[in-house]
C-alpha positions as CSV (number, residue, x, y, z in Angstrom):
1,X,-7.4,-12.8,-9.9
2,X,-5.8,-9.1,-10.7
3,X,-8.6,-8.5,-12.4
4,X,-11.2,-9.0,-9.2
5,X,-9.1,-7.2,-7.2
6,X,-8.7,-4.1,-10.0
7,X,-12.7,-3.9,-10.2
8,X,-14.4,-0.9,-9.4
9,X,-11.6,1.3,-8.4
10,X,-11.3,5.4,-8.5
11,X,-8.4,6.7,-10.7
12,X,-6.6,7.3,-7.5
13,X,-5.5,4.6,-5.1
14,X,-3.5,5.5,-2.1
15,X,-2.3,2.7,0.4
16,X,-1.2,3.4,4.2
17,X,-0.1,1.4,6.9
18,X,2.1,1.5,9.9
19,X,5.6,1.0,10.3
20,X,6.2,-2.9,8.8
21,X,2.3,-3.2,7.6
22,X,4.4,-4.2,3.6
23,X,2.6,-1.1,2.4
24,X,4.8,-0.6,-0.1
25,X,5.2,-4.1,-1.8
26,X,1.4,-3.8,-1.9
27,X,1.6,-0.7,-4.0
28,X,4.5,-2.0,-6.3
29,X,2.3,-5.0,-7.0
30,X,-1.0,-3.1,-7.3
31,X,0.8,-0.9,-10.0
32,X,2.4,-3.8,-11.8
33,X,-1.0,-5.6,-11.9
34,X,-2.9,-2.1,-13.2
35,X,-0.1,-1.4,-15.8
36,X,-1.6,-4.4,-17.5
37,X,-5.0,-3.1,-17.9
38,X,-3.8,0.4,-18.2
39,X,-2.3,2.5,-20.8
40,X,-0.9,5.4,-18.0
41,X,0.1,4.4,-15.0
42,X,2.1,6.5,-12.3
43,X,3.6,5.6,-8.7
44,X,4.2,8.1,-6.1
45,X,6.7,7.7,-3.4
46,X,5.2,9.5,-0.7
47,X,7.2,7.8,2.2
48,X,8.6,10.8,4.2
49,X,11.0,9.2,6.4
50,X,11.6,5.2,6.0
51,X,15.3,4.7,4.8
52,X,14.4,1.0,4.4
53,X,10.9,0.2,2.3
54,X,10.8,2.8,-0.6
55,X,9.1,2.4,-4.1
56,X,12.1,3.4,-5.7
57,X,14.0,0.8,-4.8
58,X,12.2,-0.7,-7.0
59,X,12.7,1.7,-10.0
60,X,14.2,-0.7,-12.3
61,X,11.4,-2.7,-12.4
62,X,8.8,-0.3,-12.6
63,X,10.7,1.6,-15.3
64,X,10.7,-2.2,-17.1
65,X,7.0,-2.4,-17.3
66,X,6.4,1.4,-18.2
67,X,5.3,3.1,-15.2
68,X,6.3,6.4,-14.0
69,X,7.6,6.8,-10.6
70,X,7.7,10.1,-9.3
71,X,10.0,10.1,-6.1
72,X,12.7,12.5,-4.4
73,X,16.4,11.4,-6.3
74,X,19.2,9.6,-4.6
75,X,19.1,9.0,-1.2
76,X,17.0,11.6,-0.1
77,X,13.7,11.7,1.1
78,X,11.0,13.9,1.2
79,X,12.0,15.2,4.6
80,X,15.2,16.6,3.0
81,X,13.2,18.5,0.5
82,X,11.5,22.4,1.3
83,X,8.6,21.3,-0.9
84,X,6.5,18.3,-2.6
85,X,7.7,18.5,-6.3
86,X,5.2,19.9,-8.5
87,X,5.4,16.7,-10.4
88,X,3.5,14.7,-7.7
89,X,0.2,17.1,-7.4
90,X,0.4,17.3,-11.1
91,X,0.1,12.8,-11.5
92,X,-2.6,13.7,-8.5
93,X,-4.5,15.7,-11.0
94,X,-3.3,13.8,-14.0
95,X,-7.0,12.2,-15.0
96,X,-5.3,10.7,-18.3
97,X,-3.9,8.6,-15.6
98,X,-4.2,6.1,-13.4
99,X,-2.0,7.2,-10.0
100,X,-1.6,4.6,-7.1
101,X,0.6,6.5,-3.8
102,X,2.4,4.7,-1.2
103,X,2.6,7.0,2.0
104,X,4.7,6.4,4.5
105,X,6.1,8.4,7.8
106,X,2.5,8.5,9.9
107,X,1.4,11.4,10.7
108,X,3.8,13.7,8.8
109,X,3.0,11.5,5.8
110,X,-0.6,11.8,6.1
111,X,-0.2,15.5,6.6
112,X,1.3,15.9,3.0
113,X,-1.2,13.6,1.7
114,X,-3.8,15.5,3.1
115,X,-2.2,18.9,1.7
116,X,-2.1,16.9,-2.1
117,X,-6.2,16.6,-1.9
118,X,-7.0,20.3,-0.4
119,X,-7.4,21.8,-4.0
120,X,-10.1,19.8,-5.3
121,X,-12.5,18.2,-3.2
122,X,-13.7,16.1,-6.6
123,X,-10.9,13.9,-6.6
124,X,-11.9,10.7,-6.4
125,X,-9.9,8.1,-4.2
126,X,-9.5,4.9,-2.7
127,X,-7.4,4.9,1.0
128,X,-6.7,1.8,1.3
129,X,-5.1,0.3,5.2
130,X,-2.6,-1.9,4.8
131,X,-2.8,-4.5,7.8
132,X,-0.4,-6.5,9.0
133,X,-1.5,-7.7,12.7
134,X,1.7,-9.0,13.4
135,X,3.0,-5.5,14.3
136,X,3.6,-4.7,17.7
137,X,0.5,-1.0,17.3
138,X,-1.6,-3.1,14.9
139,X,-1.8,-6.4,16.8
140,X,-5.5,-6.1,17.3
141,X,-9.4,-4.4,16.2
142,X,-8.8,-1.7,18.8
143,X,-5.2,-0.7,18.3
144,X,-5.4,-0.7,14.4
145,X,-8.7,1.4,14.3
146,X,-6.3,3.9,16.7
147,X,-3.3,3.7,14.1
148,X,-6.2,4.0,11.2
149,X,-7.9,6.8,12.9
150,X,-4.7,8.8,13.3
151,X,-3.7,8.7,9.7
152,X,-7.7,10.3,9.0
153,X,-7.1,12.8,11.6
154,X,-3.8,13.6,9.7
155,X,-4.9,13.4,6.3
156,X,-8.1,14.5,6.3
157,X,-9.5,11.9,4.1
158,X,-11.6,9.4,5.1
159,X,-10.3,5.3,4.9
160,X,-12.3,3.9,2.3
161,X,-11.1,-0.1,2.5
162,X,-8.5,-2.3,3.9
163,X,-5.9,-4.9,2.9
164,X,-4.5,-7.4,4.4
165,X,-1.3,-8.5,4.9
166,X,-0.2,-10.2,7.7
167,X,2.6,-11.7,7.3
168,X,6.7,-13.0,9.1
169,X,8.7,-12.6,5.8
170,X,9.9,-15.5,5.2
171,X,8.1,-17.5,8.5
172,X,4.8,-16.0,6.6
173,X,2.1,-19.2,7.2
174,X,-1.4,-19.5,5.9
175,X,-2.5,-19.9,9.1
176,X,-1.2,-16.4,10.1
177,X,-2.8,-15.4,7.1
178,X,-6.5,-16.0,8.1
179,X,-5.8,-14.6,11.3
180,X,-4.8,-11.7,10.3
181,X,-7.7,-11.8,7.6
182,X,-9.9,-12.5,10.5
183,X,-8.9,-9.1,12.3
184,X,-9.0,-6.9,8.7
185,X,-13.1,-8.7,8.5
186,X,-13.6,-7.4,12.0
187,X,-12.1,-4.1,11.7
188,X,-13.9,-3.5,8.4
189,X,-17.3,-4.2,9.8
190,X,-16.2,-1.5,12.7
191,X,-15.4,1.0,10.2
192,X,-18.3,-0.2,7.4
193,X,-15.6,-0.3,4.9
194,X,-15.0,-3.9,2.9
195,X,-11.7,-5.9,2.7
196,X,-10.6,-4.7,-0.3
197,X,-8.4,-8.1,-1.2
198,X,-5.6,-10.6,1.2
199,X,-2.4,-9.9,-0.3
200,X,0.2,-12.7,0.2
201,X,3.3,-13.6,-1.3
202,X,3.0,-16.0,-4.0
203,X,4.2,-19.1,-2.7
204,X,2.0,-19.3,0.2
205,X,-0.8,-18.2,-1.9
206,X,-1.0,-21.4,-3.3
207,X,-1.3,-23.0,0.2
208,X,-4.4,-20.9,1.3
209,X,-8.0,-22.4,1.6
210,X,-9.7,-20.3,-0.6
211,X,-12.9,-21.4,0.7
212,X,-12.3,-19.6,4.0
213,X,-11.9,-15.7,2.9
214,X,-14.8,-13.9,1.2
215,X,-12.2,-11.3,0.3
216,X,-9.9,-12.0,-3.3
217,X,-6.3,-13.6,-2.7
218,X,-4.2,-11.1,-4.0
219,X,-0.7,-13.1,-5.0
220,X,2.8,-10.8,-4.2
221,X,5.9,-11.0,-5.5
222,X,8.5,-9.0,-3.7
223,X,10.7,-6.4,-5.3
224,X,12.1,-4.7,-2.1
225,X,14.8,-6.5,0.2
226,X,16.1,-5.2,3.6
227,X,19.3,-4.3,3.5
228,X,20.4,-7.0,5.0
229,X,18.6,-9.3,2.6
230,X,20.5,-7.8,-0.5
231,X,23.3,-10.6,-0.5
232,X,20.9,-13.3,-0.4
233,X,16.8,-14.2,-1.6
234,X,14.1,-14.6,0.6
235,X,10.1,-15.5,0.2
236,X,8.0,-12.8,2.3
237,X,4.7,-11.4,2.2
C-alpha cells in the first residue's frame, strides 16, 4: 500500500498538525516508506518548540535506512537558535532530492515555514494536515478548519490534503479510526482538498474494514516514545 499512498506526490512534502495530531510519526513513516523508492531522501525537523515529539529522536533509525535528517543538535530546538541553518533551505531547494518537513510549534512554526518558500514561488509542495479528532482544538469540521486556517495564515501556503490519524495511543480502536476518517472526508470536501491516506499503527490496521474508507490505509510503526514510555513498549497510532 506505500506505493498508493507515494503516487503523485511533489518533491516536497510538508506535514502539519496541532499539538498531539502524531504529525511527526507520520513524517518518520512517510520518509521510511519514500526511502524505498528513492535514491535521496532528506527529513527536516522543523518543530520549533515540542520537547517531546521530535524527528530526531528518531535519528538512529533514519540514519539506518540512509536518510538525511537535518535538525538543530542536542537538546536544543530551533527556538534556541538566531537563524534556520542554511542546511535546511538548501534540502528545500535540493531538487536531486526528495525532502519531507515535519513542522511543529503553530503559528511560529508555520511562520518559518512560510519564510523557507518566500524565494521561489516554483517550488512545488504538498501541505499535508495531520488530523487527529481526538484532540481537545481539533475535535470537530469547524474547529480543525480554524487550527488549519491558522497555520495558512501563518505560513502563507495554501493546505493541499489531509491525513488522518485519529488515534488514543495504545486505546487506538478501529472504530475511532473511521470516525475520525469520517471528520478528515468532511473537512476535505469543505476545503476541496482529498484525504491524502488513514494512517494507523500497524496492529490495528489489520483490524480495519477496508471496504468503508475510499482513502488508502497507511500502516505506522512507531519510532518516538514519550518519555514516560521509554522504560517500557507500547502500540499507538
Amino acid at each position: 500500500m506505500d506505493d498508493v499512498v507515494l503516487r503523485d506526490r511533489k518533491r516536497l512534502t510538508v506535514f502539519v498538525g496541532d499539538y498531539g495530531s502524531g504529525k511527526t510519526e507520520v513524517a518518520l513513516n512517510f520518509a521510511l516508506a519514500l526511502r524505498r523508492y528513492e535514491q535521496r531522501v532528506k527529513i527536516i525537523d522543523l518543530d520549533i518548540v515540542n520537547p517531546y515529539f521530535r524527528t530526531r529522536e528518531a535519528a538512529g533509525v533514519l540514519l539506518a535506512a540512509g536518510i538525511e535528517l537535518i535538525a538543530p543538535s542536542g537538546e536544543q530546538t530551533w527556538a534556541d537558535l538566531p537563524i534556520i541553518l542554511p542546511s535546511v533551505a538548501g534540502a528545500v531547494h535540493d531538487a536531486s532530492a526528495s525532502v519531507v518537513l515535519d513542522v511543529g510549534g503553530e503559528a511560529a512554526g508555520s511562520r518559518v515555514l512560510g519564510s523557507l518558500f518566500e524565494s521561489s514561488d516554483e517550488i512545488e509542495y504538498d501541505l499535508l494536515v495531520v488530523l487527529n479528532v481526538n484532540r481537545p482544538f481539533t475535535g470537530d469540521v469547524e474547529s480543525a478548519e480554524s487550527v488549519l486556517r491558522k497555520i495558512e495564515g501563518a505560513s502563507g501556503l495554501q493546505v493541499t490534503g489531509i491525513v488522518s490519524n485519529t488515534h488514543l495511543l495504545d486505546k487506538t480502536t478501529p472504530e475511532m479510526v473511521l470516525a475520525g476518517y469520517n471528520v478528515a472526508e468532511s473537512l476535505a470536501k469543505r476545503l476541496a482538498v482529498n484525504v491524502r491516506f488513514v494512517s494507523v499503527e500497524k496492529s490495528v490496521a489489520k483490524e480495519l474494514d477496508r471496504s468503508s474508507f475510499s482513502a488508502p490505509i497507511f500502516a505506522l510503526t512507531r519510532h518516538v516514545l514519550l518519555p514516560w514510555e521509554l522504560s517500557g513498549t507500547t502500540t499507538a497510532g
